[in-house]
Residue frames relative to the residue before (quaternion, step in Angstrom):
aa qw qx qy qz dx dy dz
X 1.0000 0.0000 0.0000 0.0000 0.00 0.00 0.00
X 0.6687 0.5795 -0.2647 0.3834 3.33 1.17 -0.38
X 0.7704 0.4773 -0.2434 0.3456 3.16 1.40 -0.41
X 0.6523 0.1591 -0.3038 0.6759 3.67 -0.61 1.09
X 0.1041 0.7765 -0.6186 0.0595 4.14 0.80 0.38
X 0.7494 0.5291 -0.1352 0.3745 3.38 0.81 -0.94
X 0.7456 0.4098 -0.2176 0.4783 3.25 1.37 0.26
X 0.4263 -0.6960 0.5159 0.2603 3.42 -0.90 0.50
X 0.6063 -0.5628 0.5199 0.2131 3.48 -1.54 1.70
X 0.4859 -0.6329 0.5640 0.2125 3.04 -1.52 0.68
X 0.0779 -0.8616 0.4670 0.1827 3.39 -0.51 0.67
X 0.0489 -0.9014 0.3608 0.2343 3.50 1.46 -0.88
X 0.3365 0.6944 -0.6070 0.1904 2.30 0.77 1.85
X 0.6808 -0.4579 0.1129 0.5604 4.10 -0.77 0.51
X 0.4146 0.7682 -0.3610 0.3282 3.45 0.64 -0.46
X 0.7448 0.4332 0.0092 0.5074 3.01 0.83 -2.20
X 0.7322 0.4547 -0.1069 0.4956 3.91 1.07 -0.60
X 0.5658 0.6443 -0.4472 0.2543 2.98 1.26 0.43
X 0.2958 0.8102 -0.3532 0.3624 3.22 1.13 0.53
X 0.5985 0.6343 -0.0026 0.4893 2.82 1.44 -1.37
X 0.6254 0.2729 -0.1197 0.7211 4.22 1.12 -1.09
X 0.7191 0.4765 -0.4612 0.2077 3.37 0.08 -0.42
X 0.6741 0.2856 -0.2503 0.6336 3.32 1.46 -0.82
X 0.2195 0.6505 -0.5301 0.4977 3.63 0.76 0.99
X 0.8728 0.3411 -0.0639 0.3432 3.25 0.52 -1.62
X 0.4800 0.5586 -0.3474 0.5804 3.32 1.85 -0.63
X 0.5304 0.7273 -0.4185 0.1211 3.68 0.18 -0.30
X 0.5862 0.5657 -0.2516 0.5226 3.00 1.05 -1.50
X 0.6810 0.5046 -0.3346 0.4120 3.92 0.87 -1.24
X 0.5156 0.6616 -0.2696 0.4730 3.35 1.11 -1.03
X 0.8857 0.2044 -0.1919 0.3701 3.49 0.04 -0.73
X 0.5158 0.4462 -0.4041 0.6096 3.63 1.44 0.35
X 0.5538 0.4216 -0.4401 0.5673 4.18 0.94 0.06
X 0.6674 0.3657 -0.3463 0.5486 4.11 0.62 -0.51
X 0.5446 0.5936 -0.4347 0.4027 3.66 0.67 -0.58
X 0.7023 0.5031 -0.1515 0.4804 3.39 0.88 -2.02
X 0.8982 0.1626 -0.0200 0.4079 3.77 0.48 -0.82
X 0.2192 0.8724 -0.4367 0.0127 3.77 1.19 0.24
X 0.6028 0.6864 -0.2772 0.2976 2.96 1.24 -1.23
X 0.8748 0.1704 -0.1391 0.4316 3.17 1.13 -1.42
X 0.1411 0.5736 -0.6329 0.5005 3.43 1.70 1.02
X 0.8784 0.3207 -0.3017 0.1859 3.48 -0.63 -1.23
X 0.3749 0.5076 -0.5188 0.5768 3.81 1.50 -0.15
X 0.7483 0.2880 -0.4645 0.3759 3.89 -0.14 -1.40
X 0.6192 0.4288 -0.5013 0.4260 4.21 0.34 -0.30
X 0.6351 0.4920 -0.4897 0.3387 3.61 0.21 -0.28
X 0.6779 0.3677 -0.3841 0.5077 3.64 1.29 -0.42
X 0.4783 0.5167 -0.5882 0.3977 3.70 0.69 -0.48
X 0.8161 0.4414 -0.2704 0.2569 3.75 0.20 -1.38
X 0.4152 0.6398 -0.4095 0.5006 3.60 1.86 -0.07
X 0.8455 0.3627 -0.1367 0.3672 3.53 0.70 -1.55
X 0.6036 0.5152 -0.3257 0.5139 3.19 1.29 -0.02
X 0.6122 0.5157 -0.4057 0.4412 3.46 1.31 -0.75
X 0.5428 0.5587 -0.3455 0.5233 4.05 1.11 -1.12
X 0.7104 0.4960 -0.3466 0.3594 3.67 0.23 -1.14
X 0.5069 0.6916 -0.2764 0.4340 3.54 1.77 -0.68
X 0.7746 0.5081 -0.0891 0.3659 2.69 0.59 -1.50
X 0.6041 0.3335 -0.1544 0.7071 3.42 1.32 -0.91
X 0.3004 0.5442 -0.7134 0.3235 4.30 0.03 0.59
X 0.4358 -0.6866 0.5208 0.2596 3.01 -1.72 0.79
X 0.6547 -0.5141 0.2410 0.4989 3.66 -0.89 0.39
X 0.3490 0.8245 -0.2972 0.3316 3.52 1.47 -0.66
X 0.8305 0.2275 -0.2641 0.4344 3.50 1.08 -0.58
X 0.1576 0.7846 -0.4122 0.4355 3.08 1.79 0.30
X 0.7665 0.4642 0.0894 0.4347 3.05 0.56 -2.20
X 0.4122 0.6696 -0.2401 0.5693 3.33 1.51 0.10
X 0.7364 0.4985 -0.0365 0.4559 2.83 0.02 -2.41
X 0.6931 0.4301 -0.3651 0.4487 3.66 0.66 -0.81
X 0.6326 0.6273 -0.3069 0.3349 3.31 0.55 -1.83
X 0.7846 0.3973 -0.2107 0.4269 3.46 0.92 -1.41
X 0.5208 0.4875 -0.3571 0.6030 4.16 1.44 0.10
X 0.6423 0.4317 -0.4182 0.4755 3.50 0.73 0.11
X 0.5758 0.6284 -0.2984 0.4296 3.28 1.26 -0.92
X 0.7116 0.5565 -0.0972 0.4177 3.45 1.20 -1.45
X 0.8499 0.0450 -0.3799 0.3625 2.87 1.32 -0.27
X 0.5076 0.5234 -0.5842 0.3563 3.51 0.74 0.92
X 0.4981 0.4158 -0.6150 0.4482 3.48 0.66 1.26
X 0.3608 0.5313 -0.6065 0.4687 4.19 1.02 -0.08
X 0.8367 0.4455 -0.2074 0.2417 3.00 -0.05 -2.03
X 0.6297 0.6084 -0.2922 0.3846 2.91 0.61 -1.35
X 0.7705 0.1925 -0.2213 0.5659 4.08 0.80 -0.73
X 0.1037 0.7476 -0.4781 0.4492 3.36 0.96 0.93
X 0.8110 0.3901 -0.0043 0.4359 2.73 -0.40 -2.69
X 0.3440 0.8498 -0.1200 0.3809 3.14 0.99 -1.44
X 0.8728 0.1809 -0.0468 0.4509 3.28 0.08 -1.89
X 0.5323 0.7134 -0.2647 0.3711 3.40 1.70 -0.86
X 0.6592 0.5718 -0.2005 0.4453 3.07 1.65 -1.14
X 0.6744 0.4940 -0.2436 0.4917 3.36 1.11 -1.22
X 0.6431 0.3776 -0.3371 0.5746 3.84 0.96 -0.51
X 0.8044 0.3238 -0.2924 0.4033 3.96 0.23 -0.43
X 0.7209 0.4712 -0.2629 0.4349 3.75 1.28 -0.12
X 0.0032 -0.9361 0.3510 -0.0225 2.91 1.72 0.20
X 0.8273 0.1951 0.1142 0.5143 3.01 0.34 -2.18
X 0.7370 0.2735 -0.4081 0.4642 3.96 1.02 0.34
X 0.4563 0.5316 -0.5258 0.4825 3.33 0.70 -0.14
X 0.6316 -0.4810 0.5441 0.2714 3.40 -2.21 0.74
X 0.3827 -0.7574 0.4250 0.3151 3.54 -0.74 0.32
X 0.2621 0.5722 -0.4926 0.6010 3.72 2.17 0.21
X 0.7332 0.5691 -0.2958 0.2258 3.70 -0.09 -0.88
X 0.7595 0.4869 -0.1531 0.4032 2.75 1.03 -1.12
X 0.4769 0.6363 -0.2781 0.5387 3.03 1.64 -1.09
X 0.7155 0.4374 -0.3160 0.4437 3.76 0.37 -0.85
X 0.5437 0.6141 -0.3859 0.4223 3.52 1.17 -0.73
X 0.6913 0.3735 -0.1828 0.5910 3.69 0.39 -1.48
X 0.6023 0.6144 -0.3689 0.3516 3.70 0.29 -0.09
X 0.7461 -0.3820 -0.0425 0.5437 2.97 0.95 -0.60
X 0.2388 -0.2032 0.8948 -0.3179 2.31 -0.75 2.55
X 0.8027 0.5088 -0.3112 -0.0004 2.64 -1.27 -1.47
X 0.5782 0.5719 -0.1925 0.5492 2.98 2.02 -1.56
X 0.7145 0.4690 -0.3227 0.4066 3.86 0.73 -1.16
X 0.6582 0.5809 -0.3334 0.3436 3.44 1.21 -0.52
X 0.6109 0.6440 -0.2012 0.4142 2.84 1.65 -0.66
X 0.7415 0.5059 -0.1103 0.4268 2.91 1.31 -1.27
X 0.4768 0.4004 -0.4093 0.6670 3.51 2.14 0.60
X 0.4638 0.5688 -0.5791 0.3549 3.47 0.24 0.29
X 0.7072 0.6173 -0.1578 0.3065 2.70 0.81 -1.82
X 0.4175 0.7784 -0.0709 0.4634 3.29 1.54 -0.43
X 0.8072 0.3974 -0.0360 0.4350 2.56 -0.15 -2.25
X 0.7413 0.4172 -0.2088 0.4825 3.45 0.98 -1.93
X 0.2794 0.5692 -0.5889 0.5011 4.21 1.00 0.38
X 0.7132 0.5644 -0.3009 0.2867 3.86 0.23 -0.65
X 0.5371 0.7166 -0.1629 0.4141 2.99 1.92 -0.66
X 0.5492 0.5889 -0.2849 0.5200 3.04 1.45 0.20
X 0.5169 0.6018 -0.2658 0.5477 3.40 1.68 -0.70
X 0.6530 0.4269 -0.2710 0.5638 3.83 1.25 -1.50
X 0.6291 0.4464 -0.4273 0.4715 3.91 0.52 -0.14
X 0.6495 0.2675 -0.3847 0.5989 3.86 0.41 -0.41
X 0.7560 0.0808 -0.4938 0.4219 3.75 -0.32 0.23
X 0.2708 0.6196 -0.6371 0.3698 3.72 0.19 1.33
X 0.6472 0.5479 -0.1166 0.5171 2.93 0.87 -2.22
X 0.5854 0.6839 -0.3102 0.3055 4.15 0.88 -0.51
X 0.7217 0.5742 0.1089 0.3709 2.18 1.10 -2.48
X 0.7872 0.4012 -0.2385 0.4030 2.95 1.51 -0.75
X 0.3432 0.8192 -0.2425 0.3904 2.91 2.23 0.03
X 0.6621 0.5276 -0.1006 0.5227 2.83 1.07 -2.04
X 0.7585 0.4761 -0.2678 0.3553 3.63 0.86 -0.61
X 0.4168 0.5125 -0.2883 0.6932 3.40 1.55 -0.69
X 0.6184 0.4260 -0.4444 0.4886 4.36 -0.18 -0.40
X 0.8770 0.2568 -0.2245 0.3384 3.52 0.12 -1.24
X 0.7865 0.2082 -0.1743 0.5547 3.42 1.45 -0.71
X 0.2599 -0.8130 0.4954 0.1618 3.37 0.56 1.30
X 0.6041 0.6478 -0.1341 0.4444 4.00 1.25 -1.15
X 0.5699 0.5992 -0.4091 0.3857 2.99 1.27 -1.03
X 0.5201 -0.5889 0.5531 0.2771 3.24 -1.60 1.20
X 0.5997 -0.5841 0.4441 0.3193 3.30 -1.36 0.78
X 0.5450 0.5239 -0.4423 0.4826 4.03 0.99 -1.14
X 0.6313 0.5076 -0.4228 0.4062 3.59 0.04 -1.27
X 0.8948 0.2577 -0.3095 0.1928 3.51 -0.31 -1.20
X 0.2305 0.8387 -0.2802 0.4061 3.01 2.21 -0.08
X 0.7752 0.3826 -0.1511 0.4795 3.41 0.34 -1.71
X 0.6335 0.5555 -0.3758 0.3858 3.44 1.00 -0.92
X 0.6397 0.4557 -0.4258 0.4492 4.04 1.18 -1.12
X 0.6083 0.6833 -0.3625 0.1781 3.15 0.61 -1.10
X 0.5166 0.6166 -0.2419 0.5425 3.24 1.29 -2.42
X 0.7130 0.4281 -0.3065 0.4631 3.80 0.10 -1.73
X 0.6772 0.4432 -0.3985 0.4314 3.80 -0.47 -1.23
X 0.6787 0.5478 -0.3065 0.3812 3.79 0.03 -1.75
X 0.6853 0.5960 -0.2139 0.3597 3.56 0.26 -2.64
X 0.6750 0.3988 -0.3134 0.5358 3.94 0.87 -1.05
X 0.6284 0.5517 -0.3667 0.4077 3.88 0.43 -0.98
X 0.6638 0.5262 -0.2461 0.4711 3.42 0.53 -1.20
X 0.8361 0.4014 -0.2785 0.2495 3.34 0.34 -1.45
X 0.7910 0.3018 -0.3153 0.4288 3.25 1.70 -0.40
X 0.2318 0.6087 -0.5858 0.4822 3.70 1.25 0.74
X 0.7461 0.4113 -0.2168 0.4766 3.45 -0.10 -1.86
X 0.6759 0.4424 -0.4317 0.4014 4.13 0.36 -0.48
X 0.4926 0.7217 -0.2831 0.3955 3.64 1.50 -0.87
X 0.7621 0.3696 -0.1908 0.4962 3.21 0.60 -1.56
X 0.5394 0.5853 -0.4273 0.4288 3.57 0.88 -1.30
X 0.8259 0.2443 -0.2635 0.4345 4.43 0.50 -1.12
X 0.5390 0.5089 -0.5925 0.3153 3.43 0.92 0.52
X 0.4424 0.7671 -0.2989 0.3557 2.95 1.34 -1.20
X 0.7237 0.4685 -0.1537 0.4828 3.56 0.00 -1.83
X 0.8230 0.4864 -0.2171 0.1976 3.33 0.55 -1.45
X 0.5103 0.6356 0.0175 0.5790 2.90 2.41 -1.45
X 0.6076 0.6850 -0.3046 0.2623 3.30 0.86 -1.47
X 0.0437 0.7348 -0.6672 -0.1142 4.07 -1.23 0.38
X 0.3303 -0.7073 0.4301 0.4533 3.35 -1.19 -0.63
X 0.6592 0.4159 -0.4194 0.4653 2.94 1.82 -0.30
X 0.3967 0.7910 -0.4529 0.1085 3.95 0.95 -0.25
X 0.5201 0.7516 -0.4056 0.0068 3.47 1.30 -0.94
X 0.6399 0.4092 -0.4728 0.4468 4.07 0.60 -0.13
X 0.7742 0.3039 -0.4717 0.2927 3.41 0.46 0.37
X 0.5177 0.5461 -0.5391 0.3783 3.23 1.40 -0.03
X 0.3536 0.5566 -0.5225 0.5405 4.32 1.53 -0.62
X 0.9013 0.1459 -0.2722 0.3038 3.29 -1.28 -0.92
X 0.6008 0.4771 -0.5187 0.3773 3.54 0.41 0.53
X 0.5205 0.5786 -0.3665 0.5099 3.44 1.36 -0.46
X 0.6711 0.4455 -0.3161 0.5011 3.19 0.63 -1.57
X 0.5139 0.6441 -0.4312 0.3676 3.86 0.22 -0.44
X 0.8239 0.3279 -0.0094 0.4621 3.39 0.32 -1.97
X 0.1582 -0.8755 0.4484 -0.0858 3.31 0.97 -0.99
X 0.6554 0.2302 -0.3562 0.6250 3.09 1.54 1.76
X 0.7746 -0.5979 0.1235 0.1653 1.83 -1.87 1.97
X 0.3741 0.7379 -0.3646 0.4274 3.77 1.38 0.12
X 0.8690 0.1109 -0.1737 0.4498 3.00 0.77 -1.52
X 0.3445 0.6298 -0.4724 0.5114 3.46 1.46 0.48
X 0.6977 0.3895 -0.3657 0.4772 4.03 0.17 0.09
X 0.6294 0.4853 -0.2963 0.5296 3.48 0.97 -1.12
X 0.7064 0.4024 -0.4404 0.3810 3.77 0.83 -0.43
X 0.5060 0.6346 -0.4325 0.3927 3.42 1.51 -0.93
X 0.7599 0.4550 -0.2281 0.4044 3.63 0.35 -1.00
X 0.6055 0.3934 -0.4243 0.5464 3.68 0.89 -0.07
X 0.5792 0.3531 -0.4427 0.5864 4.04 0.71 -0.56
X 0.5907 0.4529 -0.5423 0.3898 3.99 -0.20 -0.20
X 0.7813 0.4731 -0.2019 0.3537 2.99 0.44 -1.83
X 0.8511 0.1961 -0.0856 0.4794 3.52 0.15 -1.16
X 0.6855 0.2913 -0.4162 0.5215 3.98 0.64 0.08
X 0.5537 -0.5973 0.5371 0.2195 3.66 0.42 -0.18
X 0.6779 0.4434 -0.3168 0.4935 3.68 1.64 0.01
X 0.3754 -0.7347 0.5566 -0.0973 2.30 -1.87 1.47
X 0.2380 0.8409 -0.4762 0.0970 3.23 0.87 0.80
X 0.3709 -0.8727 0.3090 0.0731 3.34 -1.22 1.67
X 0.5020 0.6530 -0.3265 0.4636 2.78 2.07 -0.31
X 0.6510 0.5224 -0.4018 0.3766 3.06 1.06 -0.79
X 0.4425 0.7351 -0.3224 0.3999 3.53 1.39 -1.48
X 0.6545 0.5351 -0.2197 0.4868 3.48 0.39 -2.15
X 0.7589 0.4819 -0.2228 0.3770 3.77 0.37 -1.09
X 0.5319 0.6906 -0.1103 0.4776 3.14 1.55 -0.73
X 0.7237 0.4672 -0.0802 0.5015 3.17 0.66 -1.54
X 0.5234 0.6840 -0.1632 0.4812 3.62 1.56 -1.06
X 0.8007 0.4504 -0.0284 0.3939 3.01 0.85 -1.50
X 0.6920 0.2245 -0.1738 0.6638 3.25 1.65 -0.56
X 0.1452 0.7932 -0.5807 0.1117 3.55 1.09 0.97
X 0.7663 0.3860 -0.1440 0.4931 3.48 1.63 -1.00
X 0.7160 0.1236 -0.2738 0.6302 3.33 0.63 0.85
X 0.7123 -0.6102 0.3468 0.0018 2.46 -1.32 2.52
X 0.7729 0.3156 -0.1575 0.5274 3.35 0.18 -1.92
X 0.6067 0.5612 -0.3690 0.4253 3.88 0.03 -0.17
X 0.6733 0.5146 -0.2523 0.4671 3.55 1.30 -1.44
X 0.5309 0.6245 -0.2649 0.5079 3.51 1.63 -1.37
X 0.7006 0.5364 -0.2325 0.4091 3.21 0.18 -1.56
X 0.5142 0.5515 -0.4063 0.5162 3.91 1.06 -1.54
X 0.9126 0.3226 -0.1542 0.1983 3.50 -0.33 -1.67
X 0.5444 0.5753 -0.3889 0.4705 3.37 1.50 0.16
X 0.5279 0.5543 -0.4269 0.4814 3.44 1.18 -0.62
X 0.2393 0.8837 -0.2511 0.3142 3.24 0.92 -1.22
X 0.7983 0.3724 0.1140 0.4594 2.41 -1.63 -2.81
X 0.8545 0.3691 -0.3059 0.2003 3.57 -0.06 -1.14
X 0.4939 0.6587 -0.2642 0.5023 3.15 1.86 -0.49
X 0.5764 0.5621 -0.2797 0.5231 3.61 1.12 -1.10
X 0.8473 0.2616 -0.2653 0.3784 3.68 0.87 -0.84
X 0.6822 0.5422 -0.3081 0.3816 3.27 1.34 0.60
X 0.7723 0.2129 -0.1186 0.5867 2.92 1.75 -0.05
X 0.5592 -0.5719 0.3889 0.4571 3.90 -1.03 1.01
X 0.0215 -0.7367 0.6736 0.0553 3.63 -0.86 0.67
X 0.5412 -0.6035 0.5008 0.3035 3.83 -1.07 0.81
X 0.7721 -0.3991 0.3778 0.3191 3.54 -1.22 0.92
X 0.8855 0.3685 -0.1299 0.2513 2.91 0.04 -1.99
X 0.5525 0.5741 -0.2843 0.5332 3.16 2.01 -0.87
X 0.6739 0.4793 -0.3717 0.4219 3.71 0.65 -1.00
X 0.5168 0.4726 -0.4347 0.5663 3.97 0.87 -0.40
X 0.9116 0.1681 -0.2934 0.2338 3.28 -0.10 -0.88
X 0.6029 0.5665 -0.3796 0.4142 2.97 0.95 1.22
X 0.4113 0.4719 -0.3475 0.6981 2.83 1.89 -0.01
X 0.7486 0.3139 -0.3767 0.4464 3.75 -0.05 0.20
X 0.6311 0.4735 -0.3603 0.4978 3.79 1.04 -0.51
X 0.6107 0.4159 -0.1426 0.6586 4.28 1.39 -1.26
X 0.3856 -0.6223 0.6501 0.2036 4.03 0.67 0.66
X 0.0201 0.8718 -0.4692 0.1392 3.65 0.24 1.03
X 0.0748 -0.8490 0.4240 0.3062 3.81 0.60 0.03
X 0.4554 -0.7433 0.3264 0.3654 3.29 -0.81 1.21
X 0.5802 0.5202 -0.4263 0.4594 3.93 0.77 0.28
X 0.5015 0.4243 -0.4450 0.6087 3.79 1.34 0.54
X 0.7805 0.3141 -0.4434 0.3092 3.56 0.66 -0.58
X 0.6039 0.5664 -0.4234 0.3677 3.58 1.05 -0.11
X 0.7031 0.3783 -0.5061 0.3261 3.02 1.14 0.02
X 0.5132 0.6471 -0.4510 0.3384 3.73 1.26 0.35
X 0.6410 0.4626 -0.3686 0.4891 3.45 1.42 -0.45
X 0.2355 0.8030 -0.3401 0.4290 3.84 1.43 0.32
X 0.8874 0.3211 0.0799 0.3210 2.67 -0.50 -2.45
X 0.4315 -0.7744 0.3171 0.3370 3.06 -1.25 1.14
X 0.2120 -0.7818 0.5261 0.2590 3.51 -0.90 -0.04
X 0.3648 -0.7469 0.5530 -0.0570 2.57 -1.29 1.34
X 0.2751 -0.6912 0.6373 0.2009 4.09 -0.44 0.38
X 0.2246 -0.7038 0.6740 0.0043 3.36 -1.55 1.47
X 0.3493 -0.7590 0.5039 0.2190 3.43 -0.90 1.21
């Protein structure tokens, strides 16, 4: 509970992610202002990268000392919901059932609260967005503007996702029971964000083998207004579909409830599947 005390949990809800669409939306503007002015963007980056490179060089040792403090931090939240998880799968039946609940709670909360963190960094993935498209507009002066668009986006988005969506995937795993499932419900039901409404989706994928679609369907509903959550829903999803035999009738009707394109589902009826212990 002490660690990251000072920060606020991630909650993802839309509110909390707008960070995320907004420079989504600046893009397109972004790459007709580099179009219009590269030349003298890239003289002014050649001095940003002089004065930042000196400013390196002369950092005090202090962030050194930083840099550690905050990898120590990182990893007695791994560990910490690790241990954590051992407890919640092996104490099952002596531990209080108030207790436990408080256990997975916050885990859950500290894990969150390094996201929060982590995604603060996301500001770093927006300025090499804002790079990238630089660097592209240098080599392919011609290059249609849609094209290079989709490419920041795919790029900017692909990095956001992967480490939100990697987050949940190790609380999940780490936290995760098969018999745990009324307390992993009534902690959700407790908090009642869309955080901990994915992290449950992925322990009932992962460790019961259920696939319930109503719930899914109910899900999907719920995050009709916020994009990254809806994304985030259907990759968990997708990824289940490719790891395990799913009936016909269920894969359609989830590919029609998750707007599924039908060249993503052939490639789930493809791929091999493989069973995760």
């Amino acid at each position: 509970m002490d660690i990251f005390y000072d920060e606020k949990e991630v909650t993802l809800e839309a509110s909390s992610l707008s960070f995320i669409q907004d420079f989504v939306q600046e893009i397109p503007d972004l790459v007709l202002e580099n179009r219009d002015a590269r030349q003298e963007r890239l003289e002014d980056d050649r001095q940003k990268d002089f004065i930042e490179q000196h400013e390196d060089e002369n950092s005090p040792v202090d962030d050194d000392k930083d840099v550690e403090e905050f990898m120590v931090k990182v990893n007695k939240v791994f560990r910490a919901i690790e241990v954590c998880g051992q407890i919640l799968r092996n104490k099952l039946g002596s531990l209080g059932r108030n207790f436990l609940e408080f256990i997975y709670e916050e885990s859950v909360l500290v894990s969150l609260r390094f996201l929060s963190v982590f995604l603060r960094f996301s500001e770093n993935v927006r300025e090499e967005s804002i790079r990238k498209i630089k660097k592209r507009l240098e080599e392919n002066p011609n290059l249609p503007n849609s094209k290079i668009i989709r490419e920041v986006e795919s790029f900017y988005l692909g990095i956001n996702y992967t480490v939100i969506l990697g987050m949940l995937y190790k609380i999940s795993f780490s936290l995760g029971s098969p018999k745990g499932r009324d307390i992993y419900i009534k902690v959700t039901d407790t908090n009642n964000k869309p955080s901990f409404c994915l992290i449950q989706e992925i322990i009932e994928l992962q460790f019961e083998k259920k696939l319930d679609i109503d719930k899914i369907d109910k899900l999907h509903f719920e995050f009709s207004k916020n994009p990254v959550c809806d994304r985030l829903l259907k990759q968990i999803i997708l990824r289940h579909c490719y790891m395990h035999d799913i009936e016909f009738k269920h894969r359609q009707k989830l590919a029609n409830i998750l707007n599924i394109p039908i060249q993503v589902q052939r490639s789930i009826l493809i791929a091999p599947k493989t069973t995760q212990d």
